[in-house]
C-alpha positions in Angstrom: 0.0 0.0 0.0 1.2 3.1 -1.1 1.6 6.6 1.6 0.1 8.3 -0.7 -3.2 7.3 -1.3 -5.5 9.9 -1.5 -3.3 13.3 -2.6 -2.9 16.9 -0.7 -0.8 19.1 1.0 -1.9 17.9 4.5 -0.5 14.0 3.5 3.1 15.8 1.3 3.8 17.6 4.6 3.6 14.4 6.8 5.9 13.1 4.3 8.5 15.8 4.5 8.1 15.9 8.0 8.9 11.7 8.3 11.8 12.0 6.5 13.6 15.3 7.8 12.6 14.2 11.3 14.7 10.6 10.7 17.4 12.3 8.6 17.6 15.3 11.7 17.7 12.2 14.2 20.4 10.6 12.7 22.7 13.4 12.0 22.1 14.8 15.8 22.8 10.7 17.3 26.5 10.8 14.6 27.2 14.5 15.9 26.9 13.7 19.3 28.9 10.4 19.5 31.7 11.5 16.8 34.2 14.3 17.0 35.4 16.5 14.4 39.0 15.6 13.9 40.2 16.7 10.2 42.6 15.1 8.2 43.6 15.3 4.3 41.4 17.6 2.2 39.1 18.2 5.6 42.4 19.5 7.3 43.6 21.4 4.7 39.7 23.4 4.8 40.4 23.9 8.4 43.8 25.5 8.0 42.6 27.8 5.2 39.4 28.9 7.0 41.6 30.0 10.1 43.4 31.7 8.2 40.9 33.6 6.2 39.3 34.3 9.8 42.4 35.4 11.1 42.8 37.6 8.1 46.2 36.2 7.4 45.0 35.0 3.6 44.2 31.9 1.8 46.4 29.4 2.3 48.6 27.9 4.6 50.2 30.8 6.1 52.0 34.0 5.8 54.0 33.7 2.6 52.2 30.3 1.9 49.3 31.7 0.1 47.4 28.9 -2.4 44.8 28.1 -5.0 45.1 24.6 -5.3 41.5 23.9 -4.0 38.9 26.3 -4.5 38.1 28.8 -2.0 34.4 28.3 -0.8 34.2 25.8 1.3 37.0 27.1 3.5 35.3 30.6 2.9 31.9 29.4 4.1 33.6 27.5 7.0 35.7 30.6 8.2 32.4 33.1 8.7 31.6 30.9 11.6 35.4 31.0 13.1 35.0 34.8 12.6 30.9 34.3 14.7 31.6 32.1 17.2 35.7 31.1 17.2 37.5 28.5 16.3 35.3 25.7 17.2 33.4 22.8 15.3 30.1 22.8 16.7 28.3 25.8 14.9 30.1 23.7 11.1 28.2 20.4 12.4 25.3 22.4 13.0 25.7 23.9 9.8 26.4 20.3 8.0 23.2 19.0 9.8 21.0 21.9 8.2 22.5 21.8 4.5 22.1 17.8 4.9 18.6 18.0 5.4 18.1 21.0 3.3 19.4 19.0 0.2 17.0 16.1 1.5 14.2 18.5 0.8 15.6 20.2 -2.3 16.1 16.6 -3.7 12.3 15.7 -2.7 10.8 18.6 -4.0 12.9 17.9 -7.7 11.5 14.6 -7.6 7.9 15.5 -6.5 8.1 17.0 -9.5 9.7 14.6 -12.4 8.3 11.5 -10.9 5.2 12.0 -7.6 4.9 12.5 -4.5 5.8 8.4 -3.6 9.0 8.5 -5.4 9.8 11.9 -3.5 8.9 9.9 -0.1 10.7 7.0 -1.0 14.1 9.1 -2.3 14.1 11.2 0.9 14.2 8.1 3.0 16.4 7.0 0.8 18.8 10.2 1.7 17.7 10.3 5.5 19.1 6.2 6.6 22.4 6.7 3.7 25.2 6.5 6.1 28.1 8.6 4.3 25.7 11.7 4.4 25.1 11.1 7.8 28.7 10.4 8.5 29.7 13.8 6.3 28.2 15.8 9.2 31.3 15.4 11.2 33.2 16.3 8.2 34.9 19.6 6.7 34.7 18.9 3.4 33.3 20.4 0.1 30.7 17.6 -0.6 27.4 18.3 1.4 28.2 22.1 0.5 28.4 21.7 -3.1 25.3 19.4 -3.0 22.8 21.5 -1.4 23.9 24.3 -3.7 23.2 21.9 -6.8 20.3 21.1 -5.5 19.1 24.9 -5.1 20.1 25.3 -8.5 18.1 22.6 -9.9 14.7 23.7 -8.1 15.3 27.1 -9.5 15.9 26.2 -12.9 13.1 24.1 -13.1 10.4 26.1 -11.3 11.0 29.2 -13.3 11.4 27.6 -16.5 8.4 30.4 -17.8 10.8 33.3 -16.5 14.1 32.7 -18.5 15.2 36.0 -17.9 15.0 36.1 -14.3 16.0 32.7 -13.4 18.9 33.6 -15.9 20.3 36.2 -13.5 19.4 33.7 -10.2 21.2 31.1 -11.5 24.1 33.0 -12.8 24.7 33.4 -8.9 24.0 29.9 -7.7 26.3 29.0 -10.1 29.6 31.3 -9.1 28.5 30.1 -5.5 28.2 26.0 -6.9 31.5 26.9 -8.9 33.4 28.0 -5.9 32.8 24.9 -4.2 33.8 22.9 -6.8 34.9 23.9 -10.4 33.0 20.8 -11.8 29.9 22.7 -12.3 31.3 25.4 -14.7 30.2 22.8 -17.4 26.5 22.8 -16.1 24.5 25.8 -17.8 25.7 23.8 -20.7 24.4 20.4 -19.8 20.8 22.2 -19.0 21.0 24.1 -22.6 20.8 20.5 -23.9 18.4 19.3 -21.3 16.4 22.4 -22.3 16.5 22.1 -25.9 15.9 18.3 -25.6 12.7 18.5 -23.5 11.4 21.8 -25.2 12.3 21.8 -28.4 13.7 25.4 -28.3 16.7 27.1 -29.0 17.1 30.6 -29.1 15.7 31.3 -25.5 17.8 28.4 -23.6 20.7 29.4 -25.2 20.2 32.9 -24.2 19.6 31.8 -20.8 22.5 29.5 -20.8 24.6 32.7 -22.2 23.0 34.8 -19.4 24.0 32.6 -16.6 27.8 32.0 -17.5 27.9 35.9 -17.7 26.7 36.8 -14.4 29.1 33.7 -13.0 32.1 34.7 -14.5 31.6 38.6 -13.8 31.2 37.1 -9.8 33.9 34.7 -10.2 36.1 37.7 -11.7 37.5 39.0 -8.1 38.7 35.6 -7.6 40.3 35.0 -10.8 42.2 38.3 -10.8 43.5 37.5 -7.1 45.1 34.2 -8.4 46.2 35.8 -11.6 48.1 38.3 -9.3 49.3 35.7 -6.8 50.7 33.3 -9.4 51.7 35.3 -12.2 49.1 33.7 -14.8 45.5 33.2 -15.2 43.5 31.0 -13.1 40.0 31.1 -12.6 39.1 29.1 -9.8 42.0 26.8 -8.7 45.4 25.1 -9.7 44.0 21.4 -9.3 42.7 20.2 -12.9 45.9 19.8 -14.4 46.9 17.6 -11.3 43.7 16.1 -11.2 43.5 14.8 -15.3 47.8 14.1 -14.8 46.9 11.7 -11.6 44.4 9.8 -14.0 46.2 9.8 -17.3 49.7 9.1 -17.3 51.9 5.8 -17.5 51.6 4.7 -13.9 48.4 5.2 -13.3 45.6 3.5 -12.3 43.2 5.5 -12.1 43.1 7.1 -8.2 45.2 9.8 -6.8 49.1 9.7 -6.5 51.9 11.5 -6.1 53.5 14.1 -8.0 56.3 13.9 -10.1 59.8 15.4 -8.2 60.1 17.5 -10.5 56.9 19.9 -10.1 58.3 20.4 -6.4 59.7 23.6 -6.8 57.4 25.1 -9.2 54.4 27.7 -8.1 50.6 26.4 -8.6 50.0 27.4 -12.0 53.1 26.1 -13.5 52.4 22.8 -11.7 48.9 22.3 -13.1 49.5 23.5 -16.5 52.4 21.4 -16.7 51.1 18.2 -15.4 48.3 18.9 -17.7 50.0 19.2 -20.3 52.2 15.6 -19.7 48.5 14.2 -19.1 47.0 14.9 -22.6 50.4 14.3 -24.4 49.9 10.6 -22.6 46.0 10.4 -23.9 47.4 11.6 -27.4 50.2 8.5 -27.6 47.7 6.1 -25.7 44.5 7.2 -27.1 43.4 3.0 -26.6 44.5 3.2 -23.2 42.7 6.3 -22.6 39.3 5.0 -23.8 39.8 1.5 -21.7 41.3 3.3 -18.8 37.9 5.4 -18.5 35.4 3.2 -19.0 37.2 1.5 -16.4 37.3 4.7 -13.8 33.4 4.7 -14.7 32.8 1.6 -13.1 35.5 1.8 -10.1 34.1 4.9 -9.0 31.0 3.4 -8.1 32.7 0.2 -6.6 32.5 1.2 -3.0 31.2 4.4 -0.4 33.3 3.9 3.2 35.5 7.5 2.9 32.8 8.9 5.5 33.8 6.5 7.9 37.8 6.9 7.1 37.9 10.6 7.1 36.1 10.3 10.6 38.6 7.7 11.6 40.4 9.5 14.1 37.0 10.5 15.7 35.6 7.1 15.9 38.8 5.4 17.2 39.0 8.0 20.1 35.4 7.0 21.2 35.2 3.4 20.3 38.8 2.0 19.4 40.1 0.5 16.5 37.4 -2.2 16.4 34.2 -0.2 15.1 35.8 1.0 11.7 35.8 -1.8 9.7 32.2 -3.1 10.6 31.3 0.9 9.5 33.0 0.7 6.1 31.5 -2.5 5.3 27.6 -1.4 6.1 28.7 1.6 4.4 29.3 0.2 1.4 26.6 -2.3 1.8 23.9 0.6 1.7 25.7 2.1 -1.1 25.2 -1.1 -2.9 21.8 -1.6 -1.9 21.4 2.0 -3.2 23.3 1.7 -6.6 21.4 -1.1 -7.4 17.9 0.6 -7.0 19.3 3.6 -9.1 20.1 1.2 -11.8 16.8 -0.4 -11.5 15.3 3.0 -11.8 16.8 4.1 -14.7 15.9 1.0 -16.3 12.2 1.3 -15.4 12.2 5.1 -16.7 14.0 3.7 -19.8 10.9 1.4 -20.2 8.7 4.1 -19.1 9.1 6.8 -21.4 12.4 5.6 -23.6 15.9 5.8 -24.0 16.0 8.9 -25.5 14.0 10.8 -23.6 15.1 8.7 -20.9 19.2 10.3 -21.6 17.7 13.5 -20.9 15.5 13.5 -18.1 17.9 15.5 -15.5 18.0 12.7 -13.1 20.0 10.2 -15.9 22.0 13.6 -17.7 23.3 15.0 -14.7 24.2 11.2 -13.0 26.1 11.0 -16.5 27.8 14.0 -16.3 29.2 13.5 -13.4 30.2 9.7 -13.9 32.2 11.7 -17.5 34.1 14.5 -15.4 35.6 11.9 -12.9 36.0 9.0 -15.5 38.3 11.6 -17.5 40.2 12.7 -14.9 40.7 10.8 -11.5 38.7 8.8 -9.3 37.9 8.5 -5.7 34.5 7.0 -3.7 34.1 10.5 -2.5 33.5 12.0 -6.0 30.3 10.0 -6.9 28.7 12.4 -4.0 27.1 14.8 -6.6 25.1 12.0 -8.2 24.1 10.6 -5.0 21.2 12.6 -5.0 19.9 11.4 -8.8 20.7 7.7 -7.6 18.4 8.2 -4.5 15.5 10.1 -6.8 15.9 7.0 -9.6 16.1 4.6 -6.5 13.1 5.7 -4.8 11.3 5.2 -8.9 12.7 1.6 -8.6 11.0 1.4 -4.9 8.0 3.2 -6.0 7.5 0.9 -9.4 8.2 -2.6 -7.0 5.6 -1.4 -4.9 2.6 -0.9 -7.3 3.8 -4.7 -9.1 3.5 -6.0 -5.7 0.2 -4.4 -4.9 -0.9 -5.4 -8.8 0.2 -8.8 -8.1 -1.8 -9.0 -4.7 -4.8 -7.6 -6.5 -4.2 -10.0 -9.2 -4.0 -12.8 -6.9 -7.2 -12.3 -4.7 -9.0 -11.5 -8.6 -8.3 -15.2 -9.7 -9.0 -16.5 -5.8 -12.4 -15.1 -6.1 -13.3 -15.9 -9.5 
C-alpha cells in the first residue's frame, strides 16, 4: 500500500516531516557520538578557514598563500570561526541543516519529475544513507556543493516560464556551486541541452545558458584576478585540474590519486597544473586505446565502494570506540551504497521502459548522474567523487522502490481476482 493514497498538502507535509525528522535524528545521534577531527582535504579546509578568519590570507600561512583547492568551502567555514571562534560545533550544526536541506531540495525535484511516492521514498532513501550522515562530522566540500546543486536545480526548473530572471538567479548559484567545486562550470551547458531536448527550443535556452555564465564569470572575476596576481598567470578558480587529469592519465596510473612527479616540487601552482596537464593529454594523445579503456574502467570503479565517511572520521571514531568499530562501519557503508546503486540502476531502467531511452538520456535525473560519472572517468577517481550523483541515484532509487511497490500491490490484487473468481 502506497503513503500516498488519497493526494494533498496535509499527506506531502507528513511526508517531509517523516523524512527530515529521521534524517535530523540521525545526523544529531552521529554529531553527538563522533568528533570532528580533520585530516587530508578536511584539514587542509580547516587551516585555510583560520586563516581567512584570522585575516592572514588563503592558504597555509603568511608567505604560503594557495589556490590549489577552491576557495568556498574554506570561505563558508571561516564566517563561523570569525561568529563564534574557532570551534566545530556551529560547522556540524551547519552540516546538519544543508544535509537536510538537500534532502528537501532533492524531494521537491522529484515531486516534481516523478510523484509524490517516489519523493517519499528518495528522501528516506537520503535520510538512513550513512556517508551523508557520517559527512556531518566532516569539513569537506561535498554536502556544500550538494545543497547548492540542488538549489540550483529547483530554481531552474520552477521558473522555466521566466528565463530572464532565473537567468540572473542562476548565474549566482552558479559562481556560489563553482566555488565549491569547479565541476559545475560545465553545467549551464548540460541544462541548454536538457532544455532544448525536452522543449524543443533554442534561441531562449541558449540565451539563458549565455545569461548565466555571464553573471558567474563577472562574480567569479574578483577571484580570478586574485590568483592571476598571486601566481603570475591566469587561473579562474584553482590550480587542481591539471593535477587532477595528470593523476588519472599518465603511464603509472591506475586510475586514483598519486603523487606528483619530483620535479613539479619547486614550481608555483600554476606552473604545476598546467604542466602536469600538459604531460597528461600528451599521454592520452600517444595512448589514445588506453585512454578510452582506462575510463570506462574509472566509470565503473568509481561506483565500486562508499566507506570514505567512515575513514575521514577515523580518528574521531577510534578515540570513542577503538580501533574495532571502523571496519564493521565501512562495510555497512558500502553495503547501503550497494543496496542504493542497485535501486538507481533499477530505476533508470524502469524510466527507460517508461518513457524511452532517448528521452530517458535527458530527463535531469539520468544527464546529470552521467555528467558527473564523464568529469571523474576523465580525470581521477575517488569513492568520495560519486557524492554529486548521489542525489539522482536516490530520486531513480526511490522510482525503482516506488514501481516494485505498485507490481507488488498489482500482483496482490491479481491474486485475490483469480481467488475469487
Amino acid at each position: 500500500m502506497q503513503i500516498f493514497s488519497n493526494t494533498g498538502e496535509a499527506s506531502e507535509k507528513r511526508s517531509l516531516f517523516i523524512v527530515l525528522l529521521t534524517a535530523l535524528i540521525l545526523r544529531v545521534i552521529w554529531a553527538f557520538i563522533v568528533p570532528v577531527v580533520p585530516l587530508s582535504d578536511s584539514y587542509a579546509y580547516d587551516v585555510f578557514a583560520r586563516n581567512l578568519a584570522s585575516g592572514v590570507g588563503y592558504g597555509w600561512g603568511p608567505g604560503n598563500l594557495a589556490a590549489h583547492w577552491p576557495v568556498g568551502t574554506s570561505f563558508i567555514y571561516s564566517l563561523f570561526y570569525r561568529g563564534f571562534g574557532v570551534t566545530y560545533v556551529p560547522i556540524v550544526v551547519f552540516n546538519v541543516c544543508i544535509s537536510l536541506g538537500t534532502i528537501w531540495l532533492a524531494m521537491t525535484l522529484a515531486t516534481r519529475w516523478f510523484g509524490k511516492q517516489v519523493a517519499f521514498n528518495a528522501g528516506l532513501l537520503l535520510a538512513f544513507w550513512p556517508a551523508q550522515i557520517e559527512f556531518v562530522s566532516i569539513l569537506g566540500s561535498e554536502l556544500p556543493f550538494n545543497a547548492l546543486l540542488m538549489t540550483w536545480l529547483v530554481i531552474w526548473d520552477s521558473m522555466r516560464s521566466k528565463p530572464w530572471i532565473a537567468g540572473v538567479a542562476l548565474g549566482v548559484v552558479a559562481a556560489a556551486t563553482c566555488y565549491v567545486r569547479p565541476t559545475a562550470l560545465l553545467i549551464p551547458v548540460v541544462l541548454l541541452v536538457i532544455d532544448m531536448a525536452r522543449d524543443r527550443r533554442f534561441v531562449e535556452p541558449t540565451l539563458k545558458a549565455a545569461m548565466t555564465l555571464l553573471i558567474a564569470c563577472l562574480l567569479i572575476a574578483p577571484w580570478s584576478i586574485r590568483n592571476t596576481r598571486l601566481l603570475g598567470s591566469f587561473v579562474q578558480i584553482s590550480t587542481n585540474g591539471g593535477v587532477n587529469f595528470w593523476e588519472g592519465n599518465n603511464p603509472t596510473s591506475d586510475g586514483s590519486t598519486q603523487a606528483l612527479p619530483a620535479e613539479t616540487m619547486n614550481m608555483n601552482e600554476a606552473l604545476r597544473d598546467r604542466y602536469l596537464g600538459r604531460l597528461a593529454a600528451a599521454y592520452i594523445r600517444e595512448h589514445p586505446g588506453k585512454f578510452i579503456v582506462r575510463t570506462l574502467s574509472k566509470a565503473v570503479r568509481l561506483y565500486s565502494h562508499e566507506s570514505i565517511g567512515v575513514y575521514w572520521n577515523k580518528a574521531g571514531l577510534e578515540s570513542r570506540f577503538g580501533y574495532r568499530v571502523f571496519t564493521p562501519l565501512k562495510v555497512f557503508s558500502s553495503f547501503y551504497w550497494a543496496c542504493a546503486l542497485m535501486l538507481g540502476l533499477g530505476g533508470l531502467i524502469g524510466l527507460v521502459r517508461q518513457i524511452g531511452p532517448v528521452r530517458a538520456l535527458f530527463h535531469p535525473a539520468v544527464t546529470f548522474w552521467l555528467y558527473f560519472t564523464a568529469v571523474y572517468a576523465v580525470t581521477v577517481i575517488q569513492d568520495r567523487y560519486h557524492f554529486a550523483a548521489v542525489p539522482f541515484i536516490a530520486l531513480l532509487g526511490g522510482l525503482a522502490l516506488t514501481q516494485l511497490s505498485s507490481l507488488r500491490v498489482h500482483s496482490t490484487t491479481t491474486d485475490s481476482a483469480i481467488a475469487v473468481a
